[in-house]
N, C-alpha and C positions, 0 to 999 in steps of 0.2 A: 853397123848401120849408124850413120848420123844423125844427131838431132835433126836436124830438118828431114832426113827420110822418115823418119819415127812420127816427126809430126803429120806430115802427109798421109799416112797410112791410118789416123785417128777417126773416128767420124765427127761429122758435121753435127751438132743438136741443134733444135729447134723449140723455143720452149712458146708456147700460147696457152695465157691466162686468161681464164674468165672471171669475175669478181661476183660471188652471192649465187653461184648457180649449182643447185640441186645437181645428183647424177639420175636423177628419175628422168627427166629429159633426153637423156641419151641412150636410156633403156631399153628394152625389150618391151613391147606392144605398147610404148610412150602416144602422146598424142601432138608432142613433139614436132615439128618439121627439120630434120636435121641428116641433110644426104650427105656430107661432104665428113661429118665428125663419121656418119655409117662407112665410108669409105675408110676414114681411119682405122676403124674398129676392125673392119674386115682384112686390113693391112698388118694389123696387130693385137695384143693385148686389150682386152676391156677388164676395169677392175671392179667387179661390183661390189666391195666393201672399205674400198677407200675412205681413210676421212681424216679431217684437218685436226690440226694440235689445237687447235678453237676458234670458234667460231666468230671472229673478228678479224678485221682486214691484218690490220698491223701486226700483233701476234703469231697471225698464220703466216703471211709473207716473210716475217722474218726468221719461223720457224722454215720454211722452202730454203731459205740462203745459206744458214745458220747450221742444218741439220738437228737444231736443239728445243727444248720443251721450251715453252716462255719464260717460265722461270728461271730460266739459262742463260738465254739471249737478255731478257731486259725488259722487254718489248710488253708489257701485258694486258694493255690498253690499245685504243687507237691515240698515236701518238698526238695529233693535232688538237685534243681537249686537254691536257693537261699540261701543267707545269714546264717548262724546260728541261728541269732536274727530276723529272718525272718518265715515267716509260720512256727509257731511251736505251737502245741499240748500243751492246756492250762491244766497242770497238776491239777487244783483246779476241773475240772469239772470231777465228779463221772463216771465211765464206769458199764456196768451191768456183767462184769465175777468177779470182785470182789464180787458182791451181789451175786451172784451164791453160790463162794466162802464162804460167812458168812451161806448162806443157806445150806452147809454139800454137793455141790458138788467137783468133781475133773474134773478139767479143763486142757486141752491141743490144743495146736494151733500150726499149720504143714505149711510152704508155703512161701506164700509174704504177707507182714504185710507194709513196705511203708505208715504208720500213722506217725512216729515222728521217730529219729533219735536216738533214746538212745539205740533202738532194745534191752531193759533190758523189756520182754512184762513179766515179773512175778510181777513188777512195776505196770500193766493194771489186774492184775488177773489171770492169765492165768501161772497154777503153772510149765505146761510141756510144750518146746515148743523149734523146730525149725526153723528157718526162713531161708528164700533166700534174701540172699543179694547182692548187685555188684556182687561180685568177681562169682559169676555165671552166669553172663551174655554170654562168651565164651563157646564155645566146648560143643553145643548141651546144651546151659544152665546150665552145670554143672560143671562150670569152669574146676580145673585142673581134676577132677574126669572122664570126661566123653571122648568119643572119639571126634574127629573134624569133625565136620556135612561135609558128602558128598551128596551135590550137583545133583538133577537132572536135566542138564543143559536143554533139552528138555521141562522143565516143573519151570521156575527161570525166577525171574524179578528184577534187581536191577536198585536200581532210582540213576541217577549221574546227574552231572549239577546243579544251572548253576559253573560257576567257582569258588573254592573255597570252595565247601560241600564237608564233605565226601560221598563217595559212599553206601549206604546203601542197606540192602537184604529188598526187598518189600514181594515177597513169592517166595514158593519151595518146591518141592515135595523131599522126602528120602527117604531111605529105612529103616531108622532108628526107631523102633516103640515110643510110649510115654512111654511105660516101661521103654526105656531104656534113655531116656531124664528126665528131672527133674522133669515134672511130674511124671514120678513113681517115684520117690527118695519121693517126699512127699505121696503117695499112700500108699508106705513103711512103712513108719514110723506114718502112721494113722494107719492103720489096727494092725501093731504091739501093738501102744498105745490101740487102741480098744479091743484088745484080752486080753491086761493086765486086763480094765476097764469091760469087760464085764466076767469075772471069780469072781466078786465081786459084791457087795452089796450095794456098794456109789451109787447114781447115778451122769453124768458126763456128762459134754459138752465139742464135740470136734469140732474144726476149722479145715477144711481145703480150700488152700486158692490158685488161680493160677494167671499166669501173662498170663495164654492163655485165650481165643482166639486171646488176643491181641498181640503186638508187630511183629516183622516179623512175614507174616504167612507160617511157615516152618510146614507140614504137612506129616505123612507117606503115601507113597502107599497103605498102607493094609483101610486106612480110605478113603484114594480117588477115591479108589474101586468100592466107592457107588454113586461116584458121574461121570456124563455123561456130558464132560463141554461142549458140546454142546448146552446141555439141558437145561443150567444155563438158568435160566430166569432173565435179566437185571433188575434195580431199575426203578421205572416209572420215576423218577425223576433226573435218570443219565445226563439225559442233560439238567436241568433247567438255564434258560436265566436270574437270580432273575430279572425278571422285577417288579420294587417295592418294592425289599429288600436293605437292606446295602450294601453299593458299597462294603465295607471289604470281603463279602460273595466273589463277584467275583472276587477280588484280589485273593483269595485265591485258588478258582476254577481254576485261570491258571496257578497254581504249578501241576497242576492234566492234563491237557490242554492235553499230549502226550500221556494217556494212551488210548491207541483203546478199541475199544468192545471186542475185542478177549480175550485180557489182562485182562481188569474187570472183564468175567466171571472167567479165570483162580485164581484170587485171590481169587474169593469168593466159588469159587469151595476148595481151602485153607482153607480158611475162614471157610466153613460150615464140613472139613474133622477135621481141630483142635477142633470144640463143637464134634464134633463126638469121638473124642479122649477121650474127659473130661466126655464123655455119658459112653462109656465103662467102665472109670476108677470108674464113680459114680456106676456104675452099680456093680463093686465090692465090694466097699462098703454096695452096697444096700445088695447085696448077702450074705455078712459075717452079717448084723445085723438081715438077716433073717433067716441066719441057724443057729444064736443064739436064736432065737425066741424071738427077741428085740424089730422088728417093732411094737409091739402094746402099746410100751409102750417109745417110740420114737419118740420125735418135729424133722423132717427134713426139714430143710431150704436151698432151690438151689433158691439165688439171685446171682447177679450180682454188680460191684460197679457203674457199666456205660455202654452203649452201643458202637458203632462205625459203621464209616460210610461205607466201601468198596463200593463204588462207590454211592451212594443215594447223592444225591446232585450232584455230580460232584467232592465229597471230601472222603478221606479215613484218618483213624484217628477219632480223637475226639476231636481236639483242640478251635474248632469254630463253629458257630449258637448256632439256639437252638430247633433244629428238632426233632422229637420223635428216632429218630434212635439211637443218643445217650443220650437222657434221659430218653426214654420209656426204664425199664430194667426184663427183666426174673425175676420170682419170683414166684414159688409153693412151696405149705408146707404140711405136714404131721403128723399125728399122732391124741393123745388123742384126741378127742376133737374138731376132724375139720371132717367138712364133707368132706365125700367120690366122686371124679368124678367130684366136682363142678367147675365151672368158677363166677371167682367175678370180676364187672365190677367200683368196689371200688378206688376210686383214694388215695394212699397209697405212704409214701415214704422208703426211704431205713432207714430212720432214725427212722421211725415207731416200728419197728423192736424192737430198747432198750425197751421200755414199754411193746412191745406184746410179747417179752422172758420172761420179768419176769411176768405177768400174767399168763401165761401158766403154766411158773413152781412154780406159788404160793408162787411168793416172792413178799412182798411190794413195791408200786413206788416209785418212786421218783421223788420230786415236781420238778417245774423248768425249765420241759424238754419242747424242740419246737416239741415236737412230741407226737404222742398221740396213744391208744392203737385200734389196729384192732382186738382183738382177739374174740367179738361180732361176726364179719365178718364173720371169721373163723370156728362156730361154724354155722351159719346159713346166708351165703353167699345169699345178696341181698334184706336184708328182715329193711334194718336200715334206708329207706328212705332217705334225703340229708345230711345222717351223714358225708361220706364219699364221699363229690359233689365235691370237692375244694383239687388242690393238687399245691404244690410251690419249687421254686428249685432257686439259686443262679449262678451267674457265674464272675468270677474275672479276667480272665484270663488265659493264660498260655504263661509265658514267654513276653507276649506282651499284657503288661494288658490291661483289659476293665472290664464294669461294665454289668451285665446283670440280670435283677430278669425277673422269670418264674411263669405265674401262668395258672393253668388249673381251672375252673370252667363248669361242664358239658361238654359239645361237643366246649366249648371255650378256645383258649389259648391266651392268651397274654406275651406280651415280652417286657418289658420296658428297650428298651436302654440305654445306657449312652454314646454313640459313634454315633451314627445313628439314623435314622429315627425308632418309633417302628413300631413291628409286632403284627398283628391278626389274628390267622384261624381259622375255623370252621373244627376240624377233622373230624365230620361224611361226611361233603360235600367235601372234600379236605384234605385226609388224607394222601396224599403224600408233600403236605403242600405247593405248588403249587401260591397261591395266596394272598396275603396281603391282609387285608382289613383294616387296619389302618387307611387309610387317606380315605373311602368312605363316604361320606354323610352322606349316612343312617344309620353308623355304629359309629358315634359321640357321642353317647348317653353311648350304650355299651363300647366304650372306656373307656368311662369316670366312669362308673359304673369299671369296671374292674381295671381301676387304682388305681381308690379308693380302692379297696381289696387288692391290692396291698401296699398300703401305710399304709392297717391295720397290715398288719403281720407283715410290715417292723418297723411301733410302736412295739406290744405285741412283738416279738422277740428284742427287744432292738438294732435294724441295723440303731445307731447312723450317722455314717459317712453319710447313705441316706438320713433319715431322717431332716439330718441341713441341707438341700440345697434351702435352701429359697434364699442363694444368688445371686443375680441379673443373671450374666451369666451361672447359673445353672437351671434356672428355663424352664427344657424339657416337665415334664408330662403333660399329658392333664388335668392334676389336680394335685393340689400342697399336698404335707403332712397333711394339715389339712383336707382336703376331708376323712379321716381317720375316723374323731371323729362323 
């Protein structure tokens, strides 16, 4: 067979990004609006335990490209507040649209990209590509291109105070739809690029990639339609007292201190009308690779880079804890080779991803990587025993660094500080994550068993800087680095 029949015979990927959105949204009895991600789902794989290498854009997207823990890639910040020579994308480590690329496909990538600063992404693989940059932040997102967002003041929350911030838009309702905001500017220029790619014979992977649900949640009427903010049903855990977490947590909880009940629902009513916006637009998508009669021979990937809090905690954003709200992240897939209607209870990272693309499309690994391939899963969802029991994630900061590693084993998580006291929960009994059990008696043992796993990955993953803290006023864990070996 020749390369070019070899490449023929590849499938198509599809990858769409949401930026800061929860997988509770796409859930089972969600209050949600989201038909078009439920057709996905029922087309394939739902993962309810997914979750990102950390909960910050840059970090996480670059753990997606990279297959690697942040500490690997570079990346450990959001790169745009720091230094130059600061969090930056370690051009040595391999990305998988290159490997696409040598494997005879045609690559294009639409959106916000926010990995590394050179935005030269045909550098990454990726031979067609638009991005959003700054200068779109203005005017309905689409800097000088679009019109200046009008305001429904009826339905608008801006956070001021205390002295000395700027004033900021929290959310708001318009009448301005997502077509006409920059989500459809990238909407545009995918289905364009699609329509090129699917009149041909290459097969081809396209990105598209958003900054919603996150940032202000500026939302249209036509999407809020669906929603009854009455009806909102609050977070169980909107008003946690962290008795027994990091004093930091409640620091941070009384920047949030003024917003009433009234207000939380209205955000999240925002909140849940912007995934509803991004449902639609996927839903055109879906719609064009179906009246190409594409879908059976098309990988679709709707993850997320992180989740976010609107109100669960007592916090909005994603800057701080380490709660499933923004680590647990939306993630179903599609196509060849994956069963149909399933739910997989797989604990799986975002970083997973590099290895299970290129399996899927039948291109060789690459050794090295901190991640490893789910596409077993995928094909028979639930069937792998404790392949997939153990899931881990990173946190450095943001802006006001700290040190934080995450690890999930079965119905356990644990959370090794570097600022605080750590954390322990059992999600199945406390899934709103409610209760510490760090410091309980009976729970000494499991500590100690759990930190040790933790100090394994933090060896095999090469997380140097953790790993040397044998020095005297470093020495926090309930178990030191060598509990590892």
């Amino acid at each position: 067979m020749s390369e070019d029949q070899a490449a023929a015979k590849r499938p198509n990927i599809l990858l769409f990004i949401p930026d800061g959105m929860q997988a509770a949204p796409i859930g089972p009895g969600s209050q949600c609006h989201t038909p078009n991600f439920d057709r996905l789902a029922a087309a394939g794989v739902r993962f309810e335990n997914a979750h990102t290498t950390c909960p910050t854009c840059s970090p996480a997207r670059a753990s997606l490209m990279t297959g690697l823990l942040p500490h690997n890639h570079g990346v450990l910040e959001v790169e745009h507040c720091r230094d130059d020579d600061q969090c930056v994308l370690r051009t040595d480590k391999p990305h998988w649209a290159p490997q696409l690329v040598a494997a005879g496909y045609r690559t294009g990538y639409f959106g916000k990209w926010h990995i590394e600063r050179t935005n030269q992404l045909n550098d990454f693989g990726w031979q067609t590509y638009r991005f959003k940059d700054n200068k779109f932040i203005r005017h309905m997102g689409k800097g000088d291109e679009g019109p200046l967002a009008e305001l429904d003041d009826s339905l608008s929350r801006h956070v001021t105070g205390p002295d000395g911030y700027n004033t900021i838009l929290h959310y708001a309702a318009t009448e301005t739809p997502p077509e006409e905001r920059y989500p459809g500017v990238s909407l545009q220029q995918t289905q364009e690029y699609l329509g090129e790619c699917l009149e041909g014979d290459q097969p081809w992977c396209c990105c598209i990639s958003f900054t919603e649900p996150n940032e202000a949640l500026l939302a249209s009427h036509e999407a809020l339609e669906h929603y009854d903010i009455d009806a909102i049903e609050l977070p169980a855990n909107l008003r946690d007292d962290y008795t027994n977490r990091p004093n930091l947590y409640r620091r941070v909880q009384q920047v949030f201190d003024n917003v009433t009940d009234r207000e939380w629902k209205e955000a999240l009513a925002c909140y849940y009308a912007r995934i509803t916006e991004l449902d639609k637009i996927f839903g055109s998508i879906y719609d064009q690779l179906e009246a190409a009669e594409a879908l059976d021979n098309t990988i679709i990937i709707m993850v997320a880079d992180h989740g976010r809090y609107v109100g669960s905690h007592g916090f909005d954003a994603h800057n701080f804890g380490a709660f499933e709200e923004i680590y647990n992240i939306p993630m179903i897939m599609s196509g060849p080779g994956i069963a149909k209607g399933a739910t997989s209870q797989a604990l799986v990272g975002i970083h997973d991803l590099y290895p299970t693309i290129l399996e899927l499309a039948g291109v060789d690994p690459v050794e090295n990587l901190d991640a490893r391939s789910f596409a077993p899963e995928l094909a028979a969802p639930g069937t792998h025993g404790d392949t997939y029991a153990q899931g881990y994630a990173e946190y450095f900061g943001s802006r006001f660094s700290l040190i934080q590693r995450v690890l999930w084993h079965g119905p356990w998580k644990m959370i090794f500080n570097g600022f605080d006291f750590d954390e322990l929960y059992n999600l199945e009994d406390d899934p709103h994550e409610m209760h510490n059990l760090a410091q309980d008696e009976d729970q000494q043992e499991r500590v100690r068993e759990l930190v040790a796993r933790i100090w394994r990955v933090i060896r095999d993953t090469g997380d140097r800087a953790i790993l040397e803290t044998h020095y005297y006023p470093m020495r926090f864990g309930a178990v030191g680095p060598n509990a590892a070996s």
